[in-house]
N, C-alpha and C positions, 0 to 999 in steps of 0.2 A: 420312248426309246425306238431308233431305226436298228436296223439290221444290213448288212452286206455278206452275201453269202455265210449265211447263219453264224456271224459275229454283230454282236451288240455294238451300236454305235449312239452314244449318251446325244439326244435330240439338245438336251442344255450346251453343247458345243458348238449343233448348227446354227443354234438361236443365237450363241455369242459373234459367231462367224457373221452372219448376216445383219444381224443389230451394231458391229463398229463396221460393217461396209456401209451402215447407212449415217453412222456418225461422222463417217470421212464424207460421205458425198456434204451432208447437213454444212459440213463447216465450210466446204468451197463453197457452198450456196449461200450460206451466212457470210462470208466474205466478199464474194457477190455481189450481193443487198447492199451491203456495207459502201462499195467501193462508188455502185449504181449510183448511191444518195447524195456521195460528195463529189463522184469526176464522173457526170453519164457519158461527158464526151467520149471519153473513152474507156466504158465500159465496151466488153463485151456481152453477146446475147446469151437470152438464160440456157438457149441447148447448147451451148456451146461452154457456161460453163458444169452444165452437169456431165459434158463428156470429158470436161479437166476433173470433175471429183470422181471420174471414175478410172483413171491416172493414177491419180492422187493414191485412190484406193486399192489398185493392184501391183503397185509397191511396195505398198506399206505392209499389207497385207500376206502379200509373200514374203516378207520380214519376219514378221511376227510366228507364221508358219514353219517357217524356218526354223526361229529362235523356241520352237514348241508352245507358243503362247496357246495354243488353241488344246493342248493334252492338259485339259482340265484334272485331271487325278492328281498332276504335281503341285501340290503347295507351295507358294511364293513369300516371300517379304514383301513387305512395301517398297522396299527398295531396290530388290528385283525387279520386279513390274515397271517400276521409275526407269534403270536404267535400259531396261529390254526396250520398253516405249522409245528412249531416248535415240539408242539405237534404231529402232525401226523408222524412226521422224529422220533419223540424217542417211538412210538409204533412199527416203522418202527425196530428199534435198540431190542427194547425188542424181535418182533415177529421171526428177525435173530437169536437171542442168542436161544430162545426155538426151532429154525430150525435145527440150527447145533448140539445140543444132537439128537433130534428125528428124524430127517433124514440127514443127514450131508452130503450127494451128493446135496443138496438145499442151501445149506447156502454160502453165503458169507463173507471170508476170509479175514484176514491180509491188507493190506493196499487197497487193494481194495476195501474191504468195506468202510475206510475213504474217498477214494475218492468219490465213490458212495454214502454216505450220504451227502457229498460237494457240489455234482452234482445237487440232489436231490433238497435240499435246494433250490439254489442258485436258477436253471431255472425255480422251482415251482413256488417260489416267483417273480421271472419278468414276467413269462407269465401271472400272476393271475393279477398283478397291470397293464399289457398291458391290457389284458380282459377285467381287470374291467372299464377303463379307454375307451375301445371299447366302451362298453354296456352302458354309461354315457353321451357320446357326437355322434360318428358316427353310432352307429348300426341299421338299420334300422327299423321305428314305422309303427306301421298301423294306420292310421287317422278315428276316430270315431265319430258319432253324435250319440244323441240319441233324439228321434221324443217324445215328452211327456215333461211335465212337475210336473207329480203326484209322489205320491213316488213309485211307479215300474220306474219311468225315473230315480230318485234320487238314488233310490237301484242299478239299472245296473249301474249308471254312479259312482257310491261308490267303485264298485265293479273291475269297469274298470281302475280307477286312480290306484286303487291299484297294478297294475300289469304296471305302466306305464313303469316299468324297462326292463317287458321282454317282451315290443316290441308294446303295445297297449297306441297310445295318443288321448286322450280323450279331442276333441276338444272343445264344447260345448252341450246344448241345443238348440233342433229346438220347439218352441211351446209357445204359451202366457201366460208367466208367472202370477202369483197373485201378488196382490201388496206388498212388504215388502218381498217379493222374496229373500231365504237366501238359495237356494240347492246348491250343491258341485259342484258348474260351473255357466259358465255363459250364460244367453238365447241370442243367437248369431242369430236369424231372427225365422218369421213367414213361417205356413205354404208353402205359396204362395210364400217365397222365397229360398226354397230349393234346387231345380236345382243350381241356381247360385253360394249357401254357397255350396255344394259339389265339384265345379269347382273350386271356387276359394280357396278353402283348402286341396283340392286334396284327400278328401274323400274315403277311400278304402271302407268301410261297415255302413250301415247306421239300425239303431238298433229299431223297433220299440217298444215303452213302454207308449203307451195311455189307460189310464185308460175307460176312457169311448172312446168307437171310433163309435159306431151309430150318424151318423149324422155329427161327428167330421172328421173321416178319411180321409188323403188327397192321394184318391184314384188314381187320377190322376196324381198326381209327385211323388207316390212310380211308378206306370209304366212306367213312364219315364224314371225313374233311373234304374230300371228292363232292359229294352230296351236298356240302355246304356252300361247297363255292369256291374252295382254297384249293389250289394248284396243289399237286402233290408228283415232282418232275425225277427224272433220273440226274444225277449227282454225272456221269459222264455229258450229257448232250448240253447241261449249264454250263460247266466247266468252259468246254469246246467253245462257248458265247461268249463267255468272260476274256478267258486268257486266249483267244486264237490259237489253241493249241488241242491236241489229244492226247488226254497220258494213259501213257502204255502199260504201265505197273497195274498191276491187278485188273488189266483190260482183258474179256475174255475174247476168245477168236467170234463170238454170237454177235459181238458189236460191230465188226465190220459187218459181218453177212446179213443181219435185215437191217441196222439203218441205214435212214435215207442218206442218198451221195454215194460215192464211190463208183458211178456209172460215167461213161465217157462218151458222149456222144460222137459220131462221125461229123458230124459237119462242124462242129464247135472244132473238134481236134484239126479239120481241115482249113477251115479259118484260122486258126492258131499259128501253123504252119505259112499259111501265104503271106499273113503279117510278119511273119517272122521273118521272112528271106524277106521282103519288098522293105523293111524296116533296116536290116543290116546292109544291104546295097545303098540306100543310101547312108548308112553312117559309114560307109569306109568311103563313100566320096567327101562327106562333111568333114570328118577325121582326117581324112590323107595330110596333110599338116602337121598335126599330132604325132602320127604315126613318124611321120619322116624326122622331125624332132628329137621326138627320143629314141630313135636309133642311134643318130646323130650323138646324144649326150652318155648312150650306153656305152658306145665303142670306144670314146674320149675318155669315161669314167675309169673301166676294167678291162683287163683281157679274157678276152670270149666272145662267145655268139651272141647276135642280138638276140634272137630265137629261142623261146627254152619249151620242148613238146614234153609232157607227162601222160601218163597214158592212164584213162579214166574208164568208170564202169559207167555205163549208159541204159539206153530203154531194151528193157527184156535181158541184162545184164550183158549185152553187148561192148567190148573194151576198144577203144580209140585213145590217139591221141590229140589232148588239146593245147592249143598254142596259148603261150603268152608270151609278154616281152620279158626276157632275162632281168630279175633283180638282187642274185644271190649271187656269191662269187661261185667261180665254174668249179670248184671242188665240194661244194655245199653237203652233199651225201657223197664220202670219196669213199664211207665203207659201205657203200653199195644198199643199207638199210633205209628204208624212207622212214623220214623224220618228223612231227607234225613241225609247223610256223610255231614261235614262240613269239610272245610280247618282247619289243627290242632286239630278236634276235641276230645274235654277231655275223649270222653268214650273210644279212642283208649289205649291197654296196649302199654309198651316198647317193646316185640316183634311183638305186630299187624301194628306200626309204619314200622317197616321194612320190613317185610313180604308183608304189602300194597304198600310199596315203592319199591321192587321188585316184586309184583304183584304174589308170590307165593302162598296168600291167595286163591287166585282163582283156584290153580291148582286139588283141588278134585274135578272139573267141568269137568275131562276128564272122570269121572265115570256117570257123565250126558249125555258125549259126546257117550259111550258104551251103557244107555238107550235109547237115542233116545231122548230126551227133547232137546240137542243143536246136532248142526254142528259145526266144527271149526270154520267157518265163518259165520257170519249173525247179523242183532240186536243184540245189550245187553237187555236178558228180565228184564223187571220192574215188581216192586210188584204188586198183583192186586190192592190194594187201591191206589196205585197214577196212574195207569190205569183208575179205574175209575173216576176220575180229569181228567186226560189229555184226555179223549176220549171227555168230555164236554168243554172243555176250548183250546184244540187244533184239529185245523181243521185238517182231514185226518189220524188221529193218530193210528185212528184201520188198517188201510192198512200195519204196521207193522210186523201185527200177520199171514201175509199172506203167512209167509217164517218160516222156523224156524229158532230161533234164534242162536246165535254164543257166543262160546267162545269171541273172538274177533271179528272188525267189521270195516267200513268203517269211522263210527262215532269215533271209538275209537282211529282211526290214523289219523282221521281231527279236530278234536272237543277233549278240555277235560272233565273232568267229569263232570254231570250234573246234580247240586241239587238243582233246584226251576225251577218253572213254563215255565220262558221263556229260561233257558238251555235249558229245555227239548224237546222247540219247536223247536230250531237251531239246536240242535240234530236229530231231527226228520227227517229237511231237508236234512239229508246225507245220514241218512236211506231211504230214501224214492229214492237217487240216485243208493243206491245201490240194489234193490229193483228191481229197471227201467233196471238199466244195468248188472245183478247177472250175473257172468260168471267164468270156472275156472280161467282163466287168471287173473280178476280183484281180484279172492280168495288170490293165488300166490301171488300177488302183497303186499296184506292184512298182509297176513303173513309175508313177509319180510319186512315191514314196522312195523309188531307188535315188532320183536325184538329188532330193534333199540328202541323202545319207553320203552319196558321194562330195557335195558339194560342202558338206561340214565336217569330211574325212573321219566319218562313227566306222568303229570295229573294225579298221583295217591293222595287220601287222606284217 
């Protein structure tokens, strides 16, 4: 298991990533061979075609990526996988056709490429149903308790079944149930029998989640298990690995103040910032196109401004306004009250539909990103009137405004959009990971998981 800014990343996903970019290269090479034995004349040479399988391979591959082939946790059919592959082979087909006009030393040819998409196909699909068929029966689990029976035991063990595929099984509860006892497992012994449920289930990590522990705490069989070998970890800093998120319900204010994170370096912050403008400068000259586009389709569609500014809460609770492009008719709050976005909602026009569904509504926020009000990355700021609700009604919620906010955001690639009270706190908990662990690496990350999400139009309304 890797890690990315102390989130677990299942090493069986790199291995899968990396083992079909060597079955795509395999098959232009076997194709190759193949072609080598019956026309040499006009073969080409062998590095030339391991730079077509590696074509080949970052088509496809971004396909598949795309289509989440690579989020090992989702269970598939066979016939899923069949036609995701199938899919992914005829991006494969298109991305050749547009290789061979714009670079034609890149592309692959003549029967070759029939073979090579034959190839393709064929071993993608047996290694994926071998895999998946690994990962289902033989692959091996790390065996879990969790010490509690409140709901932070119920939440980590919620959180851990869910992941049972890539590699965590969730054995039971250690701790004395209530009666009428209905949580996600079952209580498998009492304190005082924990040593022995460890042994005799071969227990890798033993997770603490007591709610109240003065008085409670079974200090002396966590040492033992200490002593022995067996992990015995906090039920908060797992969690945070698991789900990319930090939950706030029964967090005390001692978890932010000595764990690690939550510091912000000057030069990292300063780097942040230079990338930031030097990135938006050139996306309003790549954009300009765009931009002028759908202006163009705004002013045709409805009567109003292209322009719509709302006025957002920022770093240090700082209020500005941000631009987007208009997608709601111009009387959308005519009683003056802000509304959240609903799914479907009737005040959107026919071009704000699309423009939300490609998320280009948002893009005169790179003119925010040039004031100083966002980063590329960080929180999505919210309005001050549901700021001030959520600062009352959600615990830790001003710790947000401690970054400046972002274009795009940690929340925005975990979580969809969030329009009532308790989104907004599930929201929070992502933020607040990101927050703990801000880095450029986890920025990077951010960003290439924003395109995919804009380019499959997830969570917009």
């Amino acid at each position: 298991m890797i890690t990315l800014e102390n989130r677990f990343f299942l090493l069986r996903n790199v291995v899968c990533f990396f083992v079909e970019g060597g079955i795509i290269v395999a098959s232009v090479l076997a194709s190759f061979f193949i072609m080598e034995r019956f026309t040499p004349q006009g073969a080409i040479g062998f590095d030339q075609a391991v730079l077509r399988g590696g074509v080949v391979a970052f088509f496809c591959q971004a396909c598949m990526y795309l289509l989440d082939l690579y989020d090992l946790k989702q269970s598939r059919s066979c016939g899923e996988i069949f036609f995701s592959l199938i899919f992914a082979v005829g991006v494969v087909c298109i991305g050749i056709g547009l290789v061979s006009y714009v670079a034609p030393r890149f592309s692959v040819e003549g029967n070759m490429y029939y073979l090579t998409i034959l190839f393709v196909t064929i071993l993608l699909f047996v290694w994926r149903m071998a895999f998946d068929l690994y990962l289902a029966n033989w692959a091996p689990r790390t065996n879990l308790i969790v010490v509690g029976t409140g709901t932070s035991a119920q939440l980590m063990a919620e959180e851990i079944r869910k992941r049972n595929r890539n590699g965590f099984n969730f054995v039971g509860f250690i701790g004395n149930p209530t009666p009428g006892w209905s949580g996600p497992g079952e209580v498998i012994g009492t304190y005082k029998e924990m040593n022995a449920i460890v042994q005799r289930h071969k227990i890798r990590k033993v997770v603490s989640a007591m709610n109240e522990r003065r008085g409670e705490s079974p200090v002396q069989e966590f040492l033992a298990l200490k002593v022995a070998g067996v992990p015995v970890i906090e039920w908060q800093s797992f969690f945070e690995q698991l789900a990319g998120r930090i939950p706030i319900d029964n967090l005390p204010p001692s978890y932010f103040i000595y764990s690690e994170g939550f510091r912000k370096s000057a030069v990292v912050l300063l780097m942040r910032r230079v990338i930031s403008i030097l990135v938006s400068i050139l996306m309003i000259v790549l954009l300009s196109p765009i931009f002028l586009l759908t202006m163009g389709a705004i002013l045709l569609d409805s009567p109003g401004p292209v322009f719509y500014t709302q006025r957002r809460v920022g770093l240090n609770g700082k209020v500005f306004r941000i631009f987007k492009f208009r997608s709601m008719k111009r009387d959308a709050e005519a009683s003056g009250a802000p509304i959240w976005a609903q799914q479907d909602d009737p005040r959107i026009t026919r071009v704000g539909k699309v423009i939300r569904l490609l998320r280009i509504d948002e893009l005169p926020q790179v003119f925010n990103v040039l004031k100083g009000d966002l980063d590329l990355v960080g929180p999505r700021p919210e309005r001050p009137e549901f700021v001030e609700k959520l600062k009352v009604m959600v615990p830790y919620f001003d710790l947000r405004h401690t970054v400046r906010p972002g274009l795009t955001g940690w929340a925005q690639i975990m979580f969809s959009y969030s329009g009532s009270i308790e989104e907004s706190k599930e929201k929070l908990q992502y933020d607040l990971f990101y927050i703990k662990n801000m880095s450029l690496k986890l920025d990077l990350y951010i960003l290439f998981s924003t395109v995919k999400i804009v380019l499959l139009g997830r969570g917009a309304r």
